[in-house]
C-alpha positions as CSV (number, residue, x, y, z in Angstrom):
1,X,-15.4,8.1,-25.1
2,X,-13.4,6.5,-22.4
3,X,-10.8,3.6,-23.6
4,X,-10.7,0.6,-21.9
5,X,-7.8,1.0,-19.4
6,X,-8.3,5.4,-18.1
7,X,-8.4,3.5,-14.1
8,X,-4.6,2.9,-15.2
9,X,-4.0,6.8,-16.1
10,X,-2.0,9.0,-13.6
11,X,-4.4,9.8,-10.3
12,X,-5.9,6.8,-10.4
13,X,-3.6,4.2,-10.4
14,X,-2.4,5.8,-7.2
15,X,-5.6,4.7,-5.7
16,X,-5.4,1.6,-7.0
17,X,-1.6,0.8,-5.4
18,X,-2.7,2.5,-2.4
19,X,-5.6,0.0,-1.7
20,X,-3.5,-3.0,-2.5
21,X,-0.7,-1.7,-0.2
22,X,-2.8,-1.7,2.5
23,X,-4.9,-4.9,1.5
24,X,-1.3,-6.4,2.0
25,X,-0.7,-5.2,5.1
26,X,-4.1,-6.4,6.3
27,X,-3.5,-10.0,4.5
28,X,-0.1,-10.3,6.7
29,X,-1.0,-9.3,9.7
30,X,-4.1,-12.0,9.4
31,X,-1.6,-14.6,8.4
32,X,1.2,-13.6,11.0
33,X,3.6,-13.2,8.6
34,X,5.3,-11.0,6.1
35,X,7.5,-10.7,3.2
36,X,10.4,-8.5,4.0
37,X,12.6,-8.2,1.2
38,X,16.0,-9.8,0.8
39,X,15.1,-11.2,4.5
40,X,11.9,-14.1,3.6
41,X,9.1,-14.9,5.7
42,X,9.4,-12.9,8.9
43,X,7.0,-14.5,11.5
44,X,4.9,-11.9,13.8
45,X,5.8,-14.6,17.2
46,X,9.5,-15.0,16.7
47,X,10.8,-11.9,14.7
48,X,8.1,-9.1,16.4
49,X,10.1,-6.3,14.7
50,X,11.0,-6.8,11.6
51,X,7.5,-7.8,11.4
52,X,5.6,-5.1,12.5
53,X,8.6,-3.0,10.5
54,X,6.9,-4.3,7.6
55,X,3.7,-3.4,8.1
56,X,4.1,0.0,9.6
57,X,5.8,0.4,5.3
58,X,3.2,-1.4,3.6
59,X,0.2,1.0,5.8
60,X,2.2,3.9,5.5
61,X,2.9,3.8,1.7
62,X,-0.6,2.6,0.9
63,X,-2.0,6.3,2.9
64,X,1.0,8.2,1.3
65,X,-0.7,6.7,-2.1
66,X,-3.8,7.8,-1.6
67,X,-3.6,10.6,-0.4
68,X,-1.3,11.7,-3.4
69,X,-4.6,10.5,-5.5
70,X,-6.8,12.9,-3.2
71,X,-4.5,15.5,-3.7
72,X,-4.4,14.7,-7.5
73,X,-8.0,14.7,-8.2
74,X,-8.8,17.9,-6.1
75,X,-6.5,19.7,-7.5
76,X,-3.7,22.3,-6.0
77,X,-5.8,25.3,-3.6
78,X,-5.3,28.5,-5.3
């Protein structure tokens, strides 16, 4: 019998993280900004950088995340 929370156990709530890291990234760039962390709202038109910066973290860790599930659920080749 499954309990009520087994999406929160160990693979999958890196699936989980890893789609809202990336729904983030896809919610900021739509907005043209970005929270960047003891910095505020960075602007995509008047701080380009920091701003892409920001999303380049938020895509990257949302792939690192899943994958990691993938790689959890599959198993180690032997």
């Amino acid at each position: 019998m499954l309990d009520g929370f087994w999406f929160l156990q160990q693979p999958y709530i890196f699936l989980i993280l890893g789609v809202i890291f990336l729904s983030v990234a896809e919610v900021e760039i739509y907005q043209g900004k970005a929270w960047v962390r003891f910095n505020g709202w960075v602007y995509r038109s008047k701080e380009p950088k920091w701003f892409w910066r920001q999303i380049v973290v938020l895509c990257l860790g949302g792939v690192g995340l899943i994958a990691r599930f993938i790689y959890e659920v599959s198993g180690p080749a032997n």
